[in-house]
PDB file with SEQRES, HELIX, SHEET and CRYST1 records, atoms N, CA, C and O in Angstrom:
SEQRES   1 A   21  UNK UNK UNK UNK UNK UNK UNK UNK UNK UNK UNK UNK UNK          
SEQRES   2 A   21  UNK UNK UNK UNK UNK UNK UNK UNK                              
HELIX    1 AA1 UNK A    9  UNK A   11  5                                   3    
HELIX    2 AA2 UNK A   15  UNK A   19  1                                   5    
CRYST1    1.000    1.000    1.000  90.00  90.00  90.00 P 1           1          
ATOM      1  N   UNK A   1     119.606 136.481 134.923  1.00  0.00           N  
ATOM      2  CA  UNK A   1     119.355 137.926 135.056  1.00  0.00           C  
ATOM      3  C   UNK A   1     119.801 138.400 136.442  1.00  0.00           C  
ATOM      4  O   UNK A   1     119.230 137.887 137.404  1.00  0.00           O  
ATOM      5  N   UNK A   2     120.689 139.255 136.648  1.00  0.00           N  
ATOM      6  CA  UNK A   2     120.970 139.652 137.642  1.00  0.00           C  
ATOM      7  C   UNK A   2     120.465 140.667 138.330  1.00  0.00           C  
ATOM      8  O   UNK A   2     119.987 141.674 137.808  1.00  0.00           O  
ATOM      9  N   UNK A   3     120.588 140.338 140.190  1.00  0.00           N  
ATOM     10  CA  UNK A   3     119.202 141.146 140.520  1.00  0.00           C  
ATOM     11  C   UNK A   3     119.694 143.038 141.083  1.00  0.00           C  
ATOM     12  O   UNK A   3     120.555 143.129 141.959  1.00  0.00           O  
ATOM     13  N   UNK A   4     119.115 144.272 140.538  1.00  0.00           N  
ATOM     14  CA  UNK A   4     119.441 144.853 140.698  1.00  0.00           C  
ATOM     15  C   UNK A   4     118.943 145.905 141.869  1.00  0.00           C  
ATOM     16  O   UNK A   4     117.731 145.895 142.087  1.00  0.00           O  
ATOM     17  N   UNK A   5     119.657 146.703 142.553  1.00  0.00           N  
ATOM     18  CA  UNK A   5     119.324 147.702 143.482  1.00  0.00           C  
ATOM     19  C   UNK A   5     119.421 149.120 143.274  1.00  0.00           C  
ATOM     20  O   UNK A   5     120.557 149.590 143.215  1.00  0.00           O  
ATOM     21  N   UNK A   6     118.011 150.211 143.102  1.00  0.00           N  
ATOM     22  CA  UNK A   6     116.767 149.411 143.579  1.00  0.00           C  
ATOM     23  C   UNK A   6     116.192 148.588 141.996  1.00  0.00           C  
ATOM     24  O   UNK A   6     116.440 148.867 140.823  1.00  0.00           O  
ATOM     25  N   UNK A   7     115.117 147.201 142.778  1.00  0.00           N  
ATOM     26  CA  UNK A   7     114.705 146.221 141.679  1.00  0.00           C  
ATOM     27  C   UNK A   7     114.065 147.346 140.998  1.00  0.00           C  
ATOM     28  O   UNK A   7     113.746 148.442 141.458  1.00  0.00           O  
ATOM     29  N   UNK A   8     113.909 146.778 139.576  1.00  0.00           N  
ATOM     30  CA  UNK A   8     113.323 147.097 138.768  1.00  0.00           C  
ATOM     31  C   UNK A   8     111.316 147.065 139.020  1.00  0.00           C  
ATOM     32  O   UNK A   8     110.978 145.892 139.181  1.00  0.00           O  
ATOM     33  N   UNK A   9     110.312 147.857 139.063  1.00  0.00           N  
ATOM     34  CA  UNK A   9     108.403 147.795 139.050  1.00  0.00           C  
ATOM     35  C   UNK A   9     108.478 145.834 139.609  1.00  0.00           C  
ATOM     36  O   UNK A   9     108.118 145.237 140.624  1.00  0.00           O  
ATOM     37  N   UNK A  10     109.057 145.467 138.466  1.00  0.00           N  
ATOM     38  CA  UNK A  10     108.434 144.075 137.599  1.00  0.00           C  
ATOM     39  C   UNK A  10     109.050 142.994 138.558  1.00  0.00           C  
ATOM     40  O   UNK A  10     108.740 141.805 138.633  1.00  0.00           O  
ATOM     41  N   UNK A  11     110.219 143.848 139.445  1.00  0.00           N  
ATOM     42  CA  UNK A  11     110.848 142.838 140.354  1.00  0.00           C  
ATOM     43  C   UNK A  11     110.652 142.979 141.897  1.00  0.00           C  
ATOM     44  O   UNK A  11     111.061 142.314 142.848  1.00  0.00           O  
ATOM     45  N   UNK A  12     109.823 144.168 141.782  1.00  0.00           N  
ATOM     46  CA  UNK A  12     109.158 144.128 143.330  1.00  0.00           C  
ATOM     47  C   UNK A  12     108.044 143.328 143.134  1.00  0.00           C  
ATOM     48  O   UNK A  12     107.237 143.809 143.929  1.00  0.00           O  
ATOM     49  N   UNK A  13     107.437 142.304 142.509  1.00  0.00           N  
ATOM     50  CA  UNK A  13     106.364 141.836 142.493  1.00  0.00           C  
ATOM     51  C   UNK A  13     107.492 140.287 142.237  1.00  0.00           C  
ATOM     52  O   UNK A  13     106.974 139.706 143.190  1.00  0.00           O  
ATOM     53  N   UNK A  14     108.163 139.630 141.913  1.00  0.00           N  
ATOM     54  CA  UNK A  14     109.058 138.809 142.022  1.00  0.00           C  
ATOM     55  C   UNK A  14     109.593 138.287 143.101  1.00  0.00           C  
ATOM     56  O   UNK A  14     110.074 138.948 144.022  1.00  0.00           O  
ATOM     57  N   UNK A  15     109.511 136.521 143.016  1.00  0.00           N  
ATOM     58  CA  UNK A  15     109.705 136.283 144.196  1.00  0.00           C  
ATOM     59  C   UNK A  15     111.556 136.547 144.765  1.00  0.00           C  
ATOM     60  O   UNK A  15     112.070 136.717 145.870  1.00  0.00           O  
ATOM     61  N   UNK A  16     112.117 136.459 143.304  1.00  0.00           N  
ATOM     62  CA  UNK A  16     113.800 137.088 143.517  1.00  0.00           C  
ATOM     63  C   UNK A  16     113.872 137.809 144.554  1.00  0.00           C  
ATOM     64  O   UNK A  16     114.603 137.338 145.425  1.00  0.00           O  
ATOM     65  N   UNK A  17     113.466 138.623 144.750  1.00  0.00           N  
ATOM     66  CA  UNK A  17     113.091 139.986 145.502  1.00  0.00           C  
ATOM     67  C   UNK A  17     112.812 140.051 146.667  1.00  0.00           C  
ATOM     68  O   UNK A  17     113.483 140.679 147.485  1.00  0.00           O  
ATOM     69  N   UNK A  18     111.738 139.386 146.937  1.00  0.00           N  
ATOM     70  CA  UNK A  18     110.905 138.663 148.299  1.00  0.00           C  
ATOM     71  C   UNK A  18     112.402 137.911 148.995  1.00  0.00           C  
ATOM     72  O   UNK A  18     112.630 137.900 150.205  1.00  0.00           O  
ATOM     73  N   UNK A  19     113.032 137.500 148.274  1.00  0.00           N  
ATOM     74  CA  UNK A  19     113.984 136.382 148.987  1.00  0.00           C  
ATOM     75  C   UNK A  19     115.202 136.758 149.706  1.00  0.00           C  
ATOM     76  O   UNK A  19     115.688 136.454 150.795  1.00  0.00           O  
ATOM     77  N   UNK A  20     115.613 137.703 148.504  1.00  0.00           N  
ATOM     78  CA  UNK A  20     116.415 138.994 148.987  1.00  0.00           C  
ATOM     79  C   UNK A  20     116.053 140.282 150.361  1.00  0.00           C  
ATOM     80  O   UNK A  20     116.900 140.957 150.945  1.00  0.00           O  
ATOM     81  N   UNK A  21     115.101 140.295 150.498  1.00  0.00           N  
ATOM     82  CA  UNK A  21     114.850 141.086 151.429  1.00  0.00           C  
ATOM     83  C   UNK A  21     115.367 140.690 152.682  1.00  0.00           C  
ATOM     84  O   UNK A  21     115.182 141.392 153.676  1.00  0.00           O  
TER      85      UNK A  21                                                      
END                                                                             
């Protein structure tokens, strides 16, 4: 799943996200 900008609710709570920052 590719990560999109801005994440999706479900992917600000994801660590994908967290990592990316």
């Amino acid at each position: 799943m590719p990560l999109t900008y801005p994440p999706h609710p479900k992917e600000e709570a994801s660590p994908f996200r967290a990592e990316r920052i």
